[in-house]
N, C-alpha and C positions, 0 to 999 in steps of 0.2 A: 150310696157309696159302693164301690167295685173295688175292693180289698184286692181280690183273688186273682181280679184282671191287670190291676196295677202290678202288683208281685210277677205274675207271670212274664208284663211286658220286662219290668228289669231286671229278670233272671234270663232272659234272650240278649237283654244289652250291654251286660256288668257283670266280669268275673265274680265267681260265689265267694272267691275269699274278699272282695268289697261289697256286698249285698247280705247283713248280718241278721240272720233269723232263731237262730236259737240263743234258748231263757240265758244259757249262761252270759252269751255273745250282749245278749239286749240288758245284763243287769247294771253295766256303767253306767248305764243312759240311762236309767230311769229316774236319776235325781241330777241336778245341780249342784250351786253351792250350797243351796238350800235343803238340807237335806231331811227337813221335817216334810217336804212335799215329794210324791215317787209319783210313776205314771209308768207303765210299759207299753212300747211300743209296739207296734207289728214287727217293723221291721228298720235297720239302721243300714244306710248306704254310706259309704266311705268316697265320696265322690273323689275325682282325680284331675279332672279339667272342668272349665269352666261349663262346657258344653253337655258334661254328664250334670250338671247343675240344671242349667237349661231345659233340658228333656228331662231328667226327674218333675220341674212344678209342671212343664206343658202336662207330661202323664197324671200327675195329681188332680190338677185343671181338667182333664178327659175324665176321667175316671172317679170324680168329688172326693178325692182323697185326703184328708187334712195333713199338712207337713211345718215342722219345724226346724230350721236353720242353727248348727248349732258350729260353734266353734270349742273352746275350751272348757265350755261347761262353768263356769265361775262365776255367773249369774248368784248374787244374792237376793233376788226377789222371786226366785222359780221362773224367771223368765224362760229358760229355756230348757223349761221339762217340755218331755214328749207328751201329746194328744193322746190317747190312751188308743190302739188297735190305729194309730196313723204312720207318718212316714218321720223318720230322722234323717234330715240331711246333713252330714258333717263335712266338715271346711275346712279342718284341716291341715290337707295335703294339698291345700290351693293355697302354699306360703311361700308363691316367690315375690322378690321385689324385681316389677317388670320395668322400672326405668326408676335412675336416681337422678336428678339434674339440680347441680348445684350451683349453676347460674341463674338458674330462675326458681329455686330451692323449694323443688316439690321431690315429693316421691310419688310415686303410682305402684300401687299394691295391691295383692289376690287377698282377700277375707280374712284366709287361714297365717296370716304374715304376725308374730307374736310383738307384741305392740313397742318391748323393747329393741327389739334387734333391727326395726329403723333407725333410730339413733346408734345403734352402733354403727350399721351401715354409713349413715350420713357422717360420724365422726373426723373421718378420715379430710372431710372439706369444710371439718369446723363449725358443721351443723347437727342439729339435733330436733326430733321432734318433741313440744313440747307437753301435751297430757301425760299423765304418770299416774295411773293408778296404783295403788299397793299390790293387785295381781299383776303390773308390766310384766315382771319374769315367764307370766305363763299366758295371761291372757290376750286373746286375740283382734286387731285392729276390728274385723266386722263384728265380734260382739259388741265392742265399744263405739261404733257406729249404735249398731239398733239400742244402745241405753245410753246414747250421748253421756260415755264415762267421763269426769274429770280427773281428779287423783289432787297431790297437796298443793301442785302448783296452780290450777286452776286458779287461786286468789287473782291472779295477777296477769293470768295466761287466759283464762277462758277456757270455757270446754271444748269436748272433741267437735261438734259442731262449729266453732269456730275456727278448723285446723282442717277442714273438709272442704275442697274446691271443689270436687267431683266425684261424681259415682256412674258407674255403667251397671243396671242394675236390670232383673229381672225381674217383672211383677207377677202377680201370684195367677195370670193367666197362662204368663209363659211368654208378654212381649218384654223382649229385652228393648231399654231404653237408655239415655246418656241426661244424666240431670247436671246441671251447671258446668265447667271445662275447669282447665289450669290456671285461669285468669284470678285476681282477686277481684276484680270487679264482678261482680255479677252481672250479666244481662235477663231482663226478665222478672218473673216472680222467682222468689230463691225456694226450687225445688228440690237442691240438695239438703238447706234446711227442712223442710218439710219432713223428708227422709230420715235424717238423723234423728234416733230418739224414736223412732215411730214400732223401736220392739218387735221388727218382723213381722206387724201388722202387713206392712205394703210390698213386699218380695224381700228377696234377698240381692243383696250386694255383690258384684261380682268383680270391681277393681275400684280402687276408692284413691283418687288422688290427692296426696296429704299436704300442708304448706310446711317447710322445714323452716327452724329459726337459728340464728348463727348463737353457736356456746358460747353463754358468758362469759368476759372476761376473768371475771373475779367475784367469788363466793365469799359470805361471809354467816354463818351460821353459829347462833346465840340459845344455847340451854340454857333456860331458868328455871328454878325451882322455888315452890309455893307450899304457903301450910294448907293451904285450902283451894279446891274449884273456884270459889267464887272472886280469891285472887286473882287467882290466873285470867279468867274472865274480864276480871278489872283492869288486867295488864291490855290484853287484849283491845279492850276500848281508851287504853289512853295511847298506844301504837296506832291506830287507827286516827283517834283526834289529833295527833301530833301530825298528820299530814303525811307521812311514810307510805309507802304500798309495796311493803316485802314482797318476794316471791311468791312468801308461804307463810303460814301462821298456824301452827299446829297444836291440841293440847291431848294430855294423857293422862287420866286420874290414877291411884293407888294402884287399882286391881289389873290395870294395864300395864303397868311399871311392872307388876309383877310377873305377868306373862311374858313381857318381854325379854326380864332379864333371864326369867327360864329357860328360855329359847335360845337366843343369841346374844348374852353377856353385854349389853350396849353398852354396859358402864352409867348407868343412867341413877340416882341418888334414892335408896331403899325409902327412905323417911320420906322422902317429899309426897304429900296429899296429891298434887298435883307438878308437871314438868309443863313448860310452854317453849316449845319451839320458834324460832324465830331466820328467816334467812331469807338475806337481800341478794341480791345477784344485777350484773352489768357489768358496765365501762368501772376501770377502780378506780379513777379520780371519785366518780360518781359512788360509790360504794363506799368507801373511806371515809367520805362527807355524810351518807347517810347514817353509817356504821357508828361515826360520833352522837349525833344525833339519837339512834336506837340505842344507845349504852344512858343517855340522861334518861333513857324512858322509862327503860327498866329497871334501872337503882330507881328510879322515886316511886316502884310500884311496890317496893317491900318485900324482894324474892330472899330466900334463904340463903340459894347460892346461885351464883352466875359462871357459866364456863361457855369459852368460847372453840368455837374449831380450829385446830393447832395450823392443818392442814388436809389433803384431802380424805385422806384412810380417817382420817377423826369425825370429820364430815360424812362419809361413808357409813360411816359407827353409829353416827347419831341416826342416821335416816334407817337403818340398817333395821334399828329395835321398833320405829316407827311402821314399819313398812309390815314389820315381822307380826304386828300386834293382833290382828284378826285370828290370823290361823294360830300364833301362840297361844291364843285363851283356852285354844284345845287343851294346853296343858293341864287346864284349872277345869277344866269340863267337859264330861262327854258329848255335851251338848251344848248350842249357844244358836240363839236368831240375834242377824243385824240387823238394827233399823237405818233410815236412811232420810230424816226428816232434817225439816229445815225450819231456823227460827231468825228473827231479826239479829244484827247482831246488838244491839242494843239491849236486849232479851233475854242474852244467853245465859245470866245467872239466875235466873228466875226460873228459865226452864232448866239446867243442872238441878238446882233447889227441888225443882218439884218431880226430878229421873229418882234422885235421891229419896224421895218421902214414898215413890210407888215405888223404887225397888224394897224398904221395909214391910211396906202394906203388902205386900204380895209374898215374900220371904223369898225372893231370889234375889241375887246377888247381879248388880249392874256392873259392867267396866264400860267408861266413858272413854272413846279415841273419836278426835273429829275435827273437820277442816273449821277451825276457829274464826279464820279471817272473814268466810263468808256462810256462818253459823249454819254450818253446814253437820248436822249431829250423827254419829255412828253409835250407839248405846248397844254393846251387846249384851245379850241377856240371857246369866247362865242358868243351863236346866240339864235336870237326869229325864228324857225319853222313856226310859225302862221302867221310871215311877208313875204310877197312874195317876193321869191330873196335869202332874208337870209341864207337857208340851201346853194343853190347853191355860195354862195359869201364864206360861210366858209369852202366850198370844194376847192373852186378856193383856200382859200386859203390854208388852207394843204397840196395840193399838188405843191404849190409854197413851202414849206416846206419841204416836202420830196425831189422835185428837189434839192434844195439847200445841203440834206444832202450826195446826190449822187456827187456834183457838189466839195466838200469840200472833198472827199475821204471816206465818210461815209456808211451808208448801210441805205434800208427803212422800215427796222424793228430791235429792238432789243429783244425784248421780246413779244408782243400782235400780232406775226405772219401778214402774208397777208390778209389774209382773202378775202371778197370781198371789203374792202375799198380802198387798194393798187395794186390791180391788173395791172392795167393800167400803174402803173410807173413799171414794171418787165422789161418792152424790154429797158428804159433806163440806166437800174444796168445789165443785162444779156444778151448776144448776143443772135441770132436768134439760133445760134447750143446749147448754154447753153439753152433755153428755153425746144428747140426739144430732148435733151437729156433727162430733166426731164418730159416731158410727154410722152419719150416714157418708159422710168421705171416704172411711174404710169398706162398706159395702159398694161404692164407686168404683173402687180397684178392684173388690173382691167380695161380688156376690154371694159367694158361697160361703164368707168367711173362713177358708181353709191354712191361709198362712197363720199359721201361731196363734190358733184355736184358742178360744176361750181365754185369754189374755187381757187386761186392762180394765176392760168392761165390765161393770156391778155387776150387771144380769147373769143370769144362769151360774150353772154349778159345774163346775171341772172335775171327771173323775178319779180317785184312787189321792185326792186330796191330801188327806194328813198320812203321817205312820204314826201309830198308836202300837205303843210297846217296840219289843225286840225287831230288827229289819228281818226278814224271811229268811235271808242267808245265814244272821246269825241263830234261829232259829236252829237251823239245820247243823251248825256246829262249823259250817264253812270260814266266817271270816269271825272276828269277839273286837269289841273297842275295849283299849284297857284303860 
């Protein structure tokens, strides 16, 4: 590796105020969402055009310099920490939407394009794109490419891979290439597939052409409240056998309820154990008939109380507290890791049951938020950093977590990718040849393995890993969590 000759070449090519080398400049980026995991890097480029993208991986490619593709940073699996002494490439200020066409209802868009403001954009011609993570507001479409994000509506929509017609991408040698078009056919093997989800393993993305779908006519969204998870759960599987296919199916236990209403007042019922969302969307002839139908399912599951969306700002309200639930638990915690595992949904009370008996066993405190309809689990798990032990006790317990989602027929990610959080449970979901088969694809592309170092795969160890105790800054008396 040629650190000094990489640095040099893009301090010749890229103004000094986008080429960021000092500690202070480098201290955003040394974490994600994640922020039990840091890494610092050499140096952070603030790319501008596609083509300073470009010559950034060729120069990495020359020079064996390992580099990371970062957009908003909201990765909750460490996806996109820095290589330790490698390159950050940030995306940005590559956020225009360079065609909207709503006759054949695609979009085509730069990385840095923030995942909601296509759907504002499309709005205007009655379309909308459909994933929705709980970061839209911030997070970035090329993050959600390399962690194929979904969000609530996925139930019913599919993920971002299935919203992905094309990509013009650069691989980690530095050829730029064109995987799949605007078509929804596909020609060929689906290389855009391939791509999605692949965490920055294979290059970075440089315009991603997205399918837009026309806004539903008519919403109708159903709060219910339970004395217990395992309810709600129940409600869940009998909406499901009743033949329905909401938009969405969402649930929130106690200690989520409570973060929420901390935050943003949702209006959401203090007492209930658990809240189950519910919301159909379409044509309203079609929504009316369902909407009947979803009201006999819910009274015969035995909720406390039933409230329906008046109209849209109520609708808004309820999604508002749901959306808000992650980063509210900060309220409740200086600290918290999500998990991201997946369980049947036939399952789902058994594995709640058993988040439940490890959050005692362990003595930290679980808030349960997660895409119910296709047992998709978000467990976050609160802990103090500054206590010694702590970080390591809510690792221990996560990955008792994730076992369990493996162990139930499940998977250890559904949406927030591997990253470096889940590494270690790979050879318990994937044989030894399932492993070797994808690293040897990815050293196909990228012998040197320098795109997004140390990422996905069991082996080896990533450096500056955990933070154990106070972060450096607050050390120094610079920044304090309160």
């Amino acid at each position: 590796m040629n650190l000094d000759g990489l640095l040099s070449e893009l301090e010749r090519r890229v103004p000094a105020d986008r080429l960021l080398r000092k500690s202070a400049q480098l201290a955003p980026y040394e974490s994600d969402a994640l922020t039990a995991f840091r890494s610092r890097p050499a140096a952070v480029l603030l790319a501008a055009t596609q083509e300073e993208v470009v010559q950034a991986v060729r120069l990495c490619h020359r020079y064996g310099v390992p580099f990371v593709a970062r957009g908003s940073g909201t990765s909750l699996s460490g996806g996109s920490l820095p290589v330790e002494n490698g390159l950050v490439i940030a995306l940005n200020r590559l956020n225009r939407i360079l065609r909207l066409d709503p006759a054949q209802r695609i979009a085509v868009v730069e990385p840095g394009v923030i995942n909601l403001d296509v759907s504002r954009a499309a709005a205007p011609h009655g379309l909308y794109y459909a994933p929705d993570p709980s970061s839209q507001l911030i997070c970035t479409i090329g993050g959600n490419v390399a962690f194929n994000s979904g969000g609530a509506h996925c139930l019913k929509y599919g993920m971002t891979v299935n919203h992905v017609l094309g990509l013009k991408a650069v691989l980690p040698d530095g050829e730029v290439v064109q995987l799949g078009g605007e078509s929804l056919e596909q020609v060929g093997p689906d290389l855009t597939g391939f791509f999605v989800g692949s965490e920055g393993l294979f290059g970075v993305a440089l315009e991603i052409a997205l399918r837009l779908l026309p806004k539903p006519e008519c919403y109708r969204t159903v709060l219910a409240a339970y004395d217990s998870l395992q309810a709600a759960g129940d409600a869940v599987a009998s909406v499901v056998a009743s033949g329905l296919l909401p938009g969405a199916m969402e649930i929130m236990d106690a200690l989520a309820i409570e973060a929420a209403e901390a935050a943003v007042q949702a209006g959401y019922p203090r007492d209930a154990a658990a809240l189950l969302i519910v919301e159909l969307e379409g044509e309203r002839i079609q929504v009316e008939a369902e909407f009947a139908h979803l009201m006999q399912v819910i009274e015969g599951s035995n909720p406390k109380t039933v409230a329906v969306a008046k109209d849209d700002a109520d609708r808004a309200r309820i999604w508002k507290g749901r959306k808000s639930a992650f980063s509210a638990v900060g309220r409740l915690s200086p600290d918290y890791l999500v998990q991201d595992g997946v369980v049947p949904r036939s399952r789902l009370g058994e594995a709640l049951a058993t988040i439940e008996r490890l959050s005692q066993d362990y003595g930290l405190r679980v808030a349960n938020v997660f895409h119910a309809g296709d047992g998709n689990l978000h467990p976050l798990i609160l802990f103090n950093g500054r206590i010694p032990g702590e970080l390591e006790r809510a690792e221990a317990l996560a990955g008792e977590i994730i076992q369990m989602c493996i162990a139930l027929g499940g998977s250890i990610t559904g949406e927030h990718g591997v990253g470096m959080e889940k590494r270690q449970h790979m050879s318990s979901m994937f044989t030894e040849t399932d492993l070797q088969v994808m690293a040897e694809l990815r050293r196909a592309l990228d012998p040197g393995e320098l795109a997004n170092r140390g990422k996905m795969f069991p082996q080896g160890e990533a450096p500056a890993l955990h933070a154990h105790g106070p972060h450096p800054l607050e050390a120094q008396g610079v920044i304090s969590r309160m």
